[in-house]
MARDRENDREN-166815 format. One record per atom (N, C-alpha, C): residue in one letter; z, x, y. Coordinates in steps of 0.1 Angstrom, whole numbers, plus 2048, in hexadecimal, padded with zeros to 3 digits. Each point is the difference from the previous one (the first is absolute). Layout:
<zafis>
AZXY;...
</zafis>
This chain:
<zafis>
X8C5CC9185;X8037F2804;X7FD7FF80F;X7FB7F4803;X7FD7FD80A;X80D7F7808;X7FB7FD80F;X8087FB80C;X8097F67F6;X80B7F9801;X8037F37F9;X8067F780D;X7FA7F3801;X8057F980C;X80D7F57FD;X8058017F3;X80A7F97FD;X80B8087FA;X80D7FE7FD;X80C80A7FD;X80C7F97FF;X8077FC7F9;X80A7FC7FD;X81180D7FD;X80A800808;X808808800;X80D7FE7F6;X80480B7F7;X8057FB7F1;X80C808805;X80C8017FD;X80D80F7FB;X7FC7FE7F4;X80480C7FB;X8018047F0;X80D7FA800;X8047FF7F2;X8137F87FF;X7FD80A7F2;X811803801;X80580A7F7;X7FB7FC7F1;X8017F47FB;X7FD7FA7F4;X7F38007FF;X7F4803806;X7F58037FD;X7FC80F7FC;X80980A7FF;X7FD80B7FF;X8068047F7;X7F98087F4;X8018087F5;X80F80E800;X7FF8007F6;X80B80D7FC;X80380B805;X7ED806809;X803808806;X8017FE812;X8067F2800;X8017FB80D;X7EE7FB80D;X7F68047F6;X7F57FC807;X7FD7EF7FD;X7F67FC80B;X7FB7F47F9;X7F88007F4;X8067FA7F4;X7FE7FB7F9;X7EA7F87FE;X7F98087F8;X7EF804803;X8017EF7FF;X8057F97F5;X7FF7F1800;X7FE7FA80C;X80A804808;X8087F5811;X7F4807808;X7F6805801;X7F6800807;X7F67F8800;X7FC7F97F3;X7F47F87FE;X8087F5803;X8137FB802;X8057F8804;X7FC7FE80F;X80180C801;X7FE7FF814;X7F17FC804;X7F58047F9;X7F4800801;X7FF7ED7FE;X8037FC7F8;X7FF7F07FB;X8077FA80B;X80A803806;X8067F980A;X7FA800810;X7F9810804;X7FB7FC80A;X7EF7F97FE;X7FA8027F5;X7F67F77FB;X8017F4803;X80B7F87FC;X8037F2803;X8057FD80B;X806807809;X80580380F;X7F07FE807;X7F8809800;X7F37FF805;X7FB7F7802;X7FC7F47F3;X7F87F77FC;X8097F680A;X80E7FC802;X8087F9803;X7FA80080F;X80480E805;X7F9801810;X7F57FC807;X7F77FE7F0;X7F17FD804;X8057F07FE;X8077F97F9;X8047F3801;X7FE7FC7F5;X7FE8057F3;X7FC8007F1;X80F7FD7F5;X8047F6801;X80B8027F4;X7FD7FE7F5;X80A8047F7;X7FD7FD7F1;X7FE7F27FA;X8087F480A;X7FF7F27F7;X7F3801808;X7FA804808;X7F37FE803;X7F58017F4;X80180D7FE;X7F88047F4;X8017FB7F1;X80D7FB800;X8037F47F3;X7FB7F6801;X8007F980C;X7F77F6800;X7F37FD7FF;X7F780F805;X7F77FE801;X7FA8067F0;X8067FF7F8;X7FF8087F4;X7FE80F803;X801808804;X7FD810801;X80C8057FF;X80280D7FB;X80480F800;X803808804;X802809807;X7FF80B803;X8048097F4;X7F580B7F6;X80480B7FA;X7FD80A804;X80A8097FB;X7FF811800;X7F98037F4;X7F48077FE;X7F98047F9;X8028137FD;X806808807;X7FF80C7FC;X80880580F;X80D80A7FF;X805806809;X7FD80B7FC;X80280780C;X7FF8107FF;X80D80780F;X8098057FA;X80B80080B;X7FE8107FD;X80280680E;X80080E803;X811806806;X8078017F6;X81080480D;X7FD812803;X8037FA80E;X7FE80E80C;X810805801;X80A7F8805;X80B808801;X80D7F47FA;X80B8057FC;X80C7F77FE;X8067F6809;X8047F97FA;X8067F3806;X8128027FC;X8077FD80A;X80A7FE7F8;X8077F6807;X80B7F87FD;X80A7F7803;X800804810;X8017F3805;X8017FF811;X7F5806809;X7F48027F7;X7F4803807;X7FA7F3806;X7FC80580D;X7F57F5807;X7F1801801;X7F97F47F6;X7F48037FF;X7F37F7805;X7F4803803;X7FB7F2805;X7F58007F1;X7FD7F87FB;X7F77FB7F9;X7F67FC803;X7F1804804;X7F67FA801;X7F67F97F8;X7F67F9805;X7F57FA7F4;X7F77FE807;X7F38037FC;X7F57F9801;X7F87FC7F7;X7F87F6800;X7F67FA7F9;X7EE80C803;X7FC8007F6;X7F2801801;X7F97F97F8;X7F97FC807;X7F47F47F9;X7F78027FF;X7FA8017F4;X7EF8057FE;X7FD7F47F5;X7F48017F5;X7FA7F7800;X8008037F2;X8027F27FC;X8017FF7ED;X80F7F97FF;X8057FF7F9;X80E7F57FA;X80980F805;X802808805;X80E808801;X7FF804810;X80B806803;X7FF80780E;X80C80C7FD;X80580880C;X80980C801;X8097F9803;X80980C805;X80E7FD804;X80480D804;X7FF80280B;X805810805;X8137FD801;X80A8077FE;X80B801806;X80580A802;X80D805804;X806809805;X8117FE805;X8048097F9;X80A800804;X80D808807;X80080280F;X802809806;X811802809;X80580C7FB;X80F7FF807;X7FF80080E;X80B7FB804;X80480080F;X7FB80C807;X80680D7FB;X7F980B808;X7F28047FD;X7F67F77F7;X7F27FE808;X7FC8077F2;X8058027F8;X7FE8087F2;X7FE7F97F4;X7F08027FD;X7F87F57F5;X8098017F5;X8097F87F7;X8038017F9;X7FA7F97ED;X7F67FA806;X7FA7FC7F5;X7F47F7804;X7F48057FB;X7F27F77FF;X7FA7F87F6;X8017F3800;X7FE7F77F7;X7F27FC7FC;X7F57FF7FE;X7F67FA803;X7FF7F67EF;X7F97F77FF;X7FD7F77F5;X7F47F5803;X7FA7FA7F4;X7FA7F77FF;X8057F57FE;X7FF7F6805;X8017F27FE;X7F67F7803;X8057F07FC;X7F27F7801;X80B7F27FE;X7F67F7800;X80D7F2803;X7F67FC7F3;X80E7F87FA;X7FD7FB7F0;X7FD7F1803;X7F97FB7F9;X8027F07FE;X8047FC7F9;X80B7F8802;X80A7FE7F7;X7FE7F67F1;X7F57F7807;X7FB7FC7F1;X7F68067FA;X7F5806804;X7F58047F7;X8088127FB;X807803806;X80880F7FA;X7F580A802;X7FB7FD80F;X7F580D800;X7FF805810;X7FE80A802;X7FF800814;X7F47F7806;X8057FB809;X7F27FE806;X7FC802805;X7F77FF802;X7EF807804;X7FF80980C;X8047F5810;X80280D808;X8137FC808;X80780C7FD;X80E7F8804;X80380280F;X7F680380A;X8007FD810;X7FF7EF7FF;X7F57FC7F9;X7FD7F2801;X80E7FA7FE;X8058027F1;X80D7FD7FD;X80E7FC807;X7FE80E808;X80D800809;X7FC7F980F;X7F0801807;X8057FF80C;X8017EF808;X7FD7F57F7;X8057F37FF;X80E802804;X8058057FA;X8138007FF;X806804809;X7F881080B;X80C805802;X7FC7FE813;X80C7FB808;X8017FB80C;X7F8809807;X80480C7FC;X7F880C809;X7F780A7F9;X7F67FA7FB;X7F88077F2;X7FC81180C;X80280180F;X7F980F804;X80C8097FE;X8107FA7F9;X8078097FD;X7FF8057F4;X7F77FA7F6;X7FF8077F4;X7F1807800;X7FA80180E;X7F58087FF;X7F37F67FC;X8017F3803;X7F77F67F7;X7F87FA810;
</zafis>
């Protein structure tokens, strides 16, 4: 994974974590979806935005890598980036790293912005998004 210039800071909370006291593998794609929408927000992109304008945002395929444990009262930053290449999808690098600087989990996935009436991505989703968002050079656009 590469640099990430965005990162949102989470605690783990005891009720997110499994039996054997770790975070729970679910509450990471939770953390991943929240600094995702954190991101877009920063760039100035909300969601009634994207309702309005009929669009989407989907997750098309995750692939999460856990490097080391999480447990209750851990401090973590969550990052994201967008990569944009060419055709109806783009990346999503993330990462998610404890306080003491220790990669705890690498997210990366595909996604694409849906249209909400025709039920298909469209075509190129930089076009899609950079209309909408106040500061389209925070999402790399």
């Amino acid at each position: 994974m590469t640099d990430h210039g965005f990162a949102v800071p989470v605690t783990v909370r005891g009720y997110e974590t499994d039996s054997q006291g770790h975070l729970n593998q679910a509450v990471y794609l939770q953390y991943a979806e929240h600094a995702r929408w954190a991101y877009m927000q920063e760039a100035g992109v909300r969601q009634a935005d994207l309702i309005a304008n009929g669009i989407g945002p989907v997750v098309l395929e995750t692939t999460v890598r856990y490097r080391r444990e999480l447990r209750a009262g851990d401090e973590v930053q969550v990052s994201c980036r967008f990569i944009w290449r060419d055709g109806r999808t783009f990346g999503i690098d993330q990462a998610i790293t404890r306080a003491d600087g220790v990669l705890a989990a690498e997210i990366t996935c595909v996604a694409g912005f849906l249209d909400l009436t025709e039920r298909r991505l469209v075509p190129d989703p930089r076009e899609a998004v950079r209309p909408l968002a106040a500061k389209p050079d925070r999402l790399g656009l």
